[in-house]
Each structure stands twice: as C-alpha cells, then as structure tokens.
N, C-alpha and C positions, 0 to 999 in steps of 0.2 A: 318498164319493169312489170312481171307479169303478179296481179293480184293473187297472191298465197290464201285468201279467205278465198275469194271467186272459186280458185281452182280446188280448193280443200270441200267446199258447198256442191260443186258440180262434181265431185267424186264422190262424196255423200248418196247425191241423189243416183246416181249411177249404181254404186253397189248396195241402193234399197230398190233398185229396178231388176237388176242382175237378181237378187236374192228371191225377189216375189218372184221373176220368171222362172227360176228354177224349181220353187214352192208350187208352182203350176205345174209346172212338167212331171213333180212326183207326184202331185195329186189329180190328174185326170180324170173325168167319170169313166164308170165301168159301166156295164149292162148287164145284166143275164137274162133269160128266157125264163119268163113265167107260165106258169096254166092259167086260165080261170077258174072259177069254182064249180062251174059243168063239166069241165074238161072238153070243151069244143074249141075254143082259142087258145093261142100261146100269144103272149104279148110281153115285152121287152120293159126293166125296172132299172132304172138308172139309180145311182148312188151320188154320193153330194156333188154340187156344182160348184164346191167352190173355187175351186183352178179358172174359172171363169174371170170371179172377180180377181183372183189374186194375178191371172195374165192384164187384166183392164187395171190392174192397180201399177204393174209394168212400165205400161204403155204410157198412162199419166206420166210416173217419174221420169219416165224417160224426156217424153217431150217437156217436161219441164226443166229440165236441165239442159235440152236443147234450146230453148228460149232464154233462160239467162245467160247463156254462151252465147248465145247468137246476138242479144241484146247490149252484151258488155264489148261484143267485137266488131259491134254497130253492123252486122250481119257481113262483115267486109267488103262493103261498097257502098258506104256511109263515112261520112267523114272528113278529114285529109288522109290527102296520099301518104301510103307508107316509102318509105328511105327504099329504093332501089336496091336488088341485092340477092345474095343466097337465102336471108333469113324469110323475104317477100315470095320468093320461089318457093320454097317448103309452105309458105303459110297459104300460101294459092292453091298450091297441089294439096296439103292433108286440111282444106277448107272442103275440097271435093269431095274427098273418100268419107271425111268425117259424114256427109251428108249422105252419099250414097248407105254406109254402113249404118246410120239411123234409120234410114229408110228401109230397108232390109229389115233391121229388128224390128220395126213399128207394123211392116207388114204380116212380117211373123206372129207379133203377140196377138195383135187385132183377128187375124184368121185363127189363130189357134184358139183365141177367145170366143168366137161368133162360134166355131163350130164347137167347141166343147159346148156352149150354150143349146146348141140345136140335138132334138132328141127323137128319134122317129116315133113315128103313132100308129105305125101299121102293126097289122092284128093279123097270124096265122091263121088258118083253118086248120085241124088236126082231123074232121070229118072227110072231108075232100081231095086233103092231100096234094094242097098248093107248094110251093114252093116253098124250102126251107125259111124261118124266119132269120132275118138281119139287124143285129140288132148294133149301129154305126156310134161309131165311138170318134174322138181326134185318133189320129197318125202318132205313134210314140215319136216324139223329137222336134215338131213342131215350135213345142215353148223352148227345146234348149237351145237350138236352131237359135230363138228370138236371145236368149240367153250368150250365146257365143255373140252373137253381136253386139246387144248390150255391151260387153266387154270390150268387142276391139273399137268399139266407138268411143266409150269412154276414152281409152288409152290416145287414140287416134284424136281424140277433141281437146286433151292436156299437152301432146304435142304442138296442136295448133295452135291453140291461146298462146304457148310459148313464144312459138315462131312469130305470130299477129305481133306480139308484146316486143319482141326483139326488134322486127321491123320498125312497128309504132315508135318504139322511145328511142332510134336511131336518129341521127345528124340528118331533117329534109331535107328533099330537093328544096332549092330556091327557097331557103327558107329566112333568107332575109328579108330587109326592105322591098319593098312591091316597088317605088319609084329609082328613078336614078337617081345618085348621091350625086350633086353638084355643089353642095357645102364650099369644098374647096376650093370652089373657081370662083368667089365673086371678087 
C-alpha cells in the first residue's frame, strides 16, 4: 500500500517547486541602455535578480522530492523483486519518464538560472559608432518550460509510487520457503 504522507510530502514539495518556478518566469531581469555621465558610452542596467534565486530554489525542491521518492522506492532496483505483472510494467515504464521529465525540468531551471544570473559588461561607444549595444536578458519561457515539467513530473512520480506500491505489496514470486518441504516424509 502506497504511503499517503510520502505521497502528500512529495506533492508538497512539487507544488513549492512548480510555484517558485513560475515566480521566476514572472520575475526575470530586464535591462535597459544607459549613458554615462559624458555621454560617450552607453552601457546596460539590469534590474533585480531575483528569478535567479527563486529558479535555484526550484531546482532544490525539486530534487528533493526526487530523492525521497527515489529513496522510499529504493531507487527500484533495490530491494526484493516486485510481484510480476501489469502493476511492475507501469511502474518500470513511469519509473523512466518520471526521470526523463525531472531531468528536463532540472535542466531548465539550472540554465534559466545561470543565465538570468549572467549579465553582459560590454560598453557602447556612442563617439565611434560601434555597433548597437545588447543588452541579453534569459528567453521568456525558459522557467515555465522548467514549470510544465515540474508538473508532469510530479503527476508522473504519484503515478509511479502507486504502481511501485501495488507491485511491492502484491502476492511474491517464490515467496515461500527457500528449502524444500520434506516435513511429510519422514
């Protein structure tokens, strides 16, 4: 039977990963183009960073709810074998996807993270007449990218636990006596 706290704690932590990712995605830094006080350079002013920490605070929840799943379902290939079956087939197959779709998001938040942190330092010339300045910002959709994931990974890892749990507390193979019963014969 599958753990009702386990599962209630790893949704927890899921939709405070889901909610900071989103909190990233609206709050991206911006940039505009400044002068100097000569008016010879133009050079680029970012605004708060904080989508930064709130995608690295994501990315924690995230994997941390991937480690007590993975920790409570003995990473499934620990253990004893689970009961043969349709329930061992589903928890095989949304064992994979769950990981694939963590993996996804965690690449998301982490890049959308590093790069909202990254802020250029290049400096116009407005005497010379260099090229336009750039001033590089994240890709809108990055964090929600990380966000949709977050999402079907949870959904896809409550499935699983289920399935692992139906398996697990099923009738073993061989799950009797290891020797042969010769009781009867003497």
């Amino acid at each position: 039977m599958a753990s009702k706290l386990l599962m209630v704690t790893i949704f927890v932590l899921d939709l405070i990963a889901f909610g900071l990712a989103i909190a990233a995605e609206r709050r991206r830094s911006s940039a505009t183009i400044k002068d100097d006080k000569e008016g010879n350079f133009n050079y680029c002013v970012y605004d708060s960073d904080i989508a930064t920490g709130f995608g690295a605070g994501a990315f924690l929840f995230l994997l941390l709810s991937q480690i007590i799943l993975m920790v409570a379902s003995r990473c499934f290939c620990c253990g004893k074998a689970l009961s043969p079956g349709g329930s061992r087939a589903c928890a095989v197959i949304l064992f994979i996807i769950c990981w694939l779709s963590f993996f996804i998001a965690e690449v998301c938040l982490l890049a959308g993270s590093v790069r909202n942190a990254y802020h250029t330092k290049y400096r116009s010339s407005i005497l010379r007449g260099d090229e336009p300045l750039s001033c590089e910002t994240l890709r809108k959709g990055v964090f929600a990218a990380g966000a949709a994931f977050i999402f079907f990974t949870s959904i896809i890892s409550q499935f699983y636990y289920v399935s692992y749990a139906k398996a697990r507390g099923g009738p073993m193979p061989y799950g009797g006596e290891a020797g042969v019963g010769m009781a009867a014969y003497k």
